[in-house]
C-alpha positions as CSV (number, residue, x, y, z in Angstrom):
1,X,196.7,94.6,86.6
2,X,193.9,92.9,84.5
3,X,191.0,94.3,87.6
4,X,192.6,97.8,87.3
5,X,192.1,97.8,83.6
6,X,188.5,95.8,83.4
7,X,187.5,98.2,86.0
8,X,185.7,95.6,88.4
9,X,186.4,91.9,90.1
10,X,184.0,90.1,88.3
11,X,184.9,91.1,84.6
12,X,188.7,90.3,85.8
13,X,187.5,87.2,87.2
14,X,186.1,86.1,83.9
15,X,189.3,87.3,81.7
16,X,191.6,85.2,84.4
17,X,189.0,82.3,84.5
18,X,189.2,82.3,87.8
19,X,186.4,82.4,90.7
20,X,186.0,85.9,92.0
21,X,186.0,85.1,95.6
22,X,189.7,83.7,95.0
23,X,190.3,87.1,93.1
24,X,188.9,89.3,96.2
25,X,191.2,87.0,98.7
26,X,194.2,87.3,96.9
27,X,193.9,91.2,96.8
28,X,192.4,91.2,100.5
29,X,195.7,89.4,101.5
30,X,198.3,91.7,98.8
31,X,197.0,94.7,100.6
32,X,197.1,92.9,104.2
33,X,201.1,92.3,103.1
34,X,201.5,96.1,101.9
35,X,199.6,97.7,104.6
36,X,197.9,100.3,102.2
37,X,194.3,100.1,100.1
38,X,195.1,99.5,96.7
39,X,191.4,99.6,95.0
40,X,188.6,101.7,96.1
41,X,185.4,99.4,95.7
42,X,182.1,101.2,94.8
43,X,178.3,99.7,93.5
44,X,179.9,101.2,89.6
45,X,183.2,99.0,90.4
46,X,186.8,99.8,91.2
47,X,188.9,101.9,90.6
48,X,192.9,102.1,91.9
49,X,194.1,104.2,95.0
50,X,197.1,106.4,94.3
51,X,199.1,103.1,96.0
52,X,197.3,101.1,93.2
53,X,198.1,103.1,90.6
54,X,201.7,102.8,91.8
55,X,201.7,99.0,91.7
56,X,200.2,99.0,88.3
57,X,202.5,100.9,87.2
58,X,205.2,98.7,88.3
59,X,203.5,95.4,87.4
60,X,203.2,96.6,84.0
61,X,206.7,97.6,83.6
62,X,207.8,93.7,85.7
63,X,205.2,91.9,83.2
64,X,207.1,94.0,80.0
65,X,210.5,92.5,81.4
66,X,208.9,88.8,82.0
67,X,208.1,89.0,78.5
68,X,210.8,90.0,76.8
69,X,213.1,86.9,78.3
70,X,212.9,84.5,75.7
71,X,215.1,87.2,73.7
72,X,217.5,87.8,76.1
73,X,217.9,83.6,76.6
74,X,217.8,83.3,73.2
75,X,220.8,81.2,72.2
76,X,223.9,83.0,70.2
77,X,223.8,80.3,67.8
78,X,220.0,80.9,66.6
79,X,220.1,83.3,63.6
80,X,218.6,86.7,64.4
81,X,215.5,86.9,63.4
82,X,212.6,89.2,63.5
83,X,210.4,92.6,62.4
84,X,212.2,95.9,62.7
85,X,210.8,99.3,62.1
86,X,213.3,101.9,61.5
87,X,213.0,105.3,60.6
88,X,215.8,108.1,59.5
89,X,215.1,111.7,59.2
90,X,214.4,112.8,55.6
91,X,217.6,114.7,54.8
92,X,220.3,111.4,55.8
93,X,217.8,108.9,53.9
94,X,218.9,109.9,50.6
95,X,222.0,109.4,51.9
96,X,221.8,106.3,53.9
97,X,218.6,104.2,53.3
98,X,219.7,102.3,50.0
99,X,222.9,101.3,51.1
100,X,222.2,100.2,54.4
101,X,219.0,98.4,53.7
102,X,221.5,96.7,51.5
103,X,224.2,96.1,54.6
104,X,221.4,94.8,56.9
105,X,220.0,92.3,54.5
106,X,223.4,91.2,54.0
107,X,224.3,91.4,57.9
108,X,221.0,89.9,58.7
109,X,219.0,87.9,56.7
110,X,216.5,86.6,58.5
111,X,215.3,90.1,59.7
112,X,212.7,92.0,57.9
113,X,213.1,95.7,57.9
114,X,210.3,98.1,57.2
115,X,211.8,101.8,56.5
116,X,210.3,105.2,57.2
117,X,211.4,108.5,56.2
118,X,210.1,111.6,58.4
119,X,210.7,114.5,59.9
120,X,212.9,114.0,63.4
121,X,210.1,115.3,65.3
122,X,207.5,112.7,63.6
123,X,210.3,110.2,63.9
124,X,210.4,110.5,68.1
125,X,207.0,110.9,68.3
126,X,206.6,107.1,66.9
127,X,209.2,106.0,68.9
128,X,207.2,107.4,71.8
129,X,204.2,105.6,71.2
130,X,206.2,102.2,70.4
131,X,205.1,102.5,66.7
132,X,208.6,102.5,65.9
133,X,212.1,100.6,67.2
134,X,214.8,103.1,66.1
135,X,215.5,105.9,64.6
136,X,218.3,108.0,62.9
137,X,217.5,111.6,63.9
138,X,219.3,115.1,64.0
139,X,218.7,116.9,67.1
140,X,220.1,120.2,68.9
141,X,219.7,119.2,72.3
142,X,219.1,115.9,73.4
143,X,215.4,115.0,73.7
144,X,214.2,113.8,77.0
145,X,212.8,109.9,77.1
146,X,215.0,108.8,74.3
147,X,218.0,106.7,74.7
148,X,220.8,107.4,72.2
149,X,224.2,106.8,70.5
150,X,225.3,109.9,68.6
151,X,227.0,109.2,65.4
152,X,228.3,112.3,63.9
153,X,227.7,116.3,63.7
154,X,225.4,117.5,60.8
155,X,226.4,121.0,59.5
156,X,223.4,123.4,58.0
157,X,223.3,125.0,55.1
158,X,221.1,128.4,53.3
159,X,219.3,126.8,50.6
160,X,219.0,130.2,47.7
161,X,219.0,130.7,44.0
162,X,221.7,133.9,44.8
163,X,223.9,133.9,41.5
164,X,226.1,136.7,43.3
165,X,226.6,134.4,46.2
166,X,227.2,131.4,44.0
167,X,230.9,130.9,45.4
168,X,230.4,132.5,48.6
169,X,232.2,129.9,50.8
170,X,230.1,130.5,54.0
171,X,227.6,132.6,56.1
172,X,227.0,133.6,59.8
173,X,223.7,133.0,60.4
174,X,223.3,136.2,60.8
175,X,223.8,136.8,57.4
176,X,221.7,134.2,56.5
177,X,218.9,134.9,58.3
178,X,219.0,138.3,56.9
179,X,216.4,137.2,53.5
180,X,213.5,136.0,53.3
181,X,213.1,132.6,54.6
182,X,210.8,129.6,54.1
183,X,210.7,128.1,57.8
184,X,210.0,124.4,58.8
185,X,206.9,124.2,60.9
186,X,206.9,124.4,64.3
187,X,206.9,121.0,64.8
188,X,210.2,120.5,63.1
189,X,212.9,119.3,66.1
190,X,215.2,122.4,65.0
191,X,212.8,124.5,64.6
192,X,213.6,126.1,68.1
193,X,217.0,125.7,67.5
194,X,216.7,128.3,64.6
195,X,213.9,130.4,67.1
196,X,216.8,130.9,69.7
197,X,219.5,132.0,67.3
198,X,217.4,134.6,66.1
199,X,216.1,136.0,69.6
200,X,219.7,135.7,70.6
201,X,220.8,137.5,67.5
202,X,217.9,140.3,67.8
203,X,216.6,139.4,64.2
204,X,212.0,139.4,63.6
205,X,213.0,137.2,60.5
206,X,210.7,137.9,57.4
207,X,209.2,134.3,57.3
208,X,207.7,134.1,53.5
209,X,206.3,130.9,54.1
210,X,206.5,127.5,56.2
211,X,207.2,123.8,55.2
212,X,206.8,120.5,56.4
213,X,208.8,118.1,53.8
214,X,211.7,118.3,51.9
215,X,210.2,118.7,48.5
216,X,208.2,122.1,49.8
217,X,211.5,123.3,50.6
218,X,213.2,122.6,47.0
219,X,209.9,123.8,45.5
220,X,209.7,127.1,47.6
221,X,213.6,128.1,47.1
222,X,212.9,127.6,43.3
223,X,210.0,129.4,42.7
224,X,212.5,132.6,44.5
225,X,210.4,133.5,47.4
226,X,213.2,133.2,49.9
227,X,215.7,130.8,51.1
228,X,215.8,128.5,53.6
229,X,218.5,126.3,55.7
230,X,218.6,122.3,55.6
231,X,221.1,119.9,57.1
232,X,222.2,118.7,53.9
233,X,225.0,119.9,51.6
234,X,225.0,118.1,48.6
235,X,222.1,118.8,46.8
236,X,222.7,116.7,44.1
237,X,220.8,114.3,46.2
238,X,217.5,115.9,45.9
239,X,215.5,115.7,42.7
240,X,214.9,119.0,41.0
241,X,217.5,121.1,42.9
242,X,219.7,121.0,40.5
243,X,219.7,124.9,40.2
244,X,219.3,125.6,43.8
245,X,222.7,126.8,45.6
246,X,224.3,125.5,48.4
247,X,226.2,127.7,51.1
248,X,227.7,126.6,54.8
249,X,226.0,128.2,57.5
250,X,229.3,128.4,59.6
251,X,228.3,128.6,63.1
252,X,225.3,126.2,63.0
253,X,224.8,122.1,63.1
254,X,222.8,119.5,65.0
255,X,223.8,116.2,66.1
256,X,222.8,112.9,64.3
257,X,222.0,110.0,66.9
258,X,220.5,106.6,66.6
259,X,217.7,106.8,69.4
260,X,215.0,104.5,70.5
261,X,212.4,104.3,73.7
262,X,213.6,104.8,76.7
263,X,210.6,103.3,78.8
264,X,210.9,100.3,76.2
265,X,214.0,97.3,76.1
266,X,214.6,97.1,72.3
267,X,213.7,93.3,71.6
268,X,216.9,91.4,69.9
269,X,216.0,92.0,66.6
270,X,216.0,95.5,67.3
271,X,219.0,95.4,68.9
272,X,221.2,93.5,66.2
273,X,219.6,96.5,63.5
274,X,221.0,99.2,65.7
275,X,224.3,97.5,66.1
276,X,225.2,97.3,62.2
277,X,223.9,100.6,61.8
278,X,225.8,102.1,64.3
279,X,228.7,100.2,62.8
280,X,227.5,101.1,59.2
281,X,227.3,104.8,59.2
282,X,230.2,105.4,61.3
283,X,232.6,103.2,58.3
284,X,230.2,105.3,55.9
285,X,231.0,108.4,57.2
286,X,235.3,107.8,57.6
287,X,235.3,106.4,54.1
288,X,232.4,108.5,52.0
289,X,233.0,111.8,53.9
290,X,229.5,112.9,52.9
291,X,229.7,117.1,52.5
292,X,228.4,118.5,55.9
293,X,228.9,115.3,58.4
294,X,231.6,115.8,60.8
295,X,232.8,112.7,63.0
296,X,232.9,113.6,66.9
297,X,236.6,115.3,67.6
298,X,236.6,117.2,64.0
């Protein structure tokens, strides 16, 4: 590993502090043992054959495993300790994030929890690049390189300022997507969620404008331009929407998981985190019944 990434035997041989011709005979004989050239050697360095680029690969994820045993050996009796970064998707934060910062610290004490609040597709991308241990997210299909634990179905509702409709107890989305709508960006994780429903449905939606945060949306509904759905049906939550009206979309909602890094074991801390919120939002959800979340069999 350390001559594929210094890019020759001598710089290796100097990170290793060991001599190089002990570095050249223990690759001379680990090729010898796997019948196959695993560095090409030029006058610029070396670089790795598509068989060393293969056992790199596989060192790196062996050395991630060796490293992560003190947590698995750790001993049940030690307190749980440790840095967690969790993020939850903007819309369940302002439902979730006090109270179960709360739960954790009273859970476990000895962690230290730093909270973010994103978009889902922000949120996965962190998660992707290990800049992030968990997240809560809301999804329409399962994203691929994430492992998961779905907690509950999120329903969606038009976001409007229609007085007529102020007691309208649903739409289709057909209906709904018959106004002017402010959009999330493309980026958004059900952003082609709401892209299929209207090819499906045959609609060229009249997109006023697009948004990227929760507070554009509130701002844009306000000002009248159009409306817009959200997973979130008690806006009482938000600041400033207090005038903004709330309708079911009936025949729309996402899922809600707890996810994390597939390519990544989640280090004990981690792990401990994800178990009382996994156990916290479920018991949340039975006893709150928060408008718009569904538990799985409703």
């Amino acid at each position: 590993m350390k001559i594929v990434e210094a890019g020759s035997f001598s710089r290796a041989a100097t990170l290793l502090y060991v001599a190089q011709p002990a570095l050249s005979s223990q690759i001379a004989e680990f090729e010898a043992e796997l019948g196959v050239t695993l560095l090409n050697r030029n006058a610029r360095g070396v670089t790795p054959t598509p068989a060393g680029h293969a056992v790199y690969e596989e060192a790196s994820d062996l050395l991630r495993i060796f490293l992560q045993i003190p947590d698995a050996v750790r001993p049940a009796t030690r307190a749980t300790s440790g840095s967690v970064k969790l993020g939850i998707v903007t819309p369940l934060s302002y439902l979730f994030a006090a109270p179960f910062m709360k739960a954790c610290k009273e859970a476990l004490p000895d962690i230290s929890l730093s909270f973010f609040s994103q978009d889902s597709a922000l949120l996965k991308a962190r998660l992707a690049e290990h800049a992030m241990d968990l997240a809560v997210v809301l999804e329409a299909e399962p994203t691929a390189g994430l492992d998961r634990i779905e907690l509950f179905h999120q329903r969606l509702y038009l976001l409007h300022t229609e007085e007529s409709h102020r007691h309208t107890a649903s739409f289709s989305f057909v209906e709904a997507a018959c106004r002017p709508l402010i959009t999330p960006s493309a980026s958004n994780s059900w952003r082609p969620l709401l892209d299929t429903k209207l090819a499906a449905a045959g609609i060229t939606p009249n997109i006023v404008a697009e948004a990227h945060d929760t507070a554009s949306y509130i701002a844009a509904v306000k000002s009248g331009i159009g409306a817009t759905l959200l997973p979130m049906g008690n806006i009482a939550l938000l600041p400033g929407a207090e005038s903004i009206i709330t309708t079911l979309i009936s025949d729309l909602r996402l899922t809600a998981s707890v996810v994390w890094a597939h390519d990544r074991s989640l280090p004990h801390a981690a792990e401990a985190v994800r178990d009382v919120l996994v156990a916290f939002i479920q018991r949340f959800v039975q006893e709150q019944q928060p408008v718009g979340l569904e538990p799985f069999g409703d």
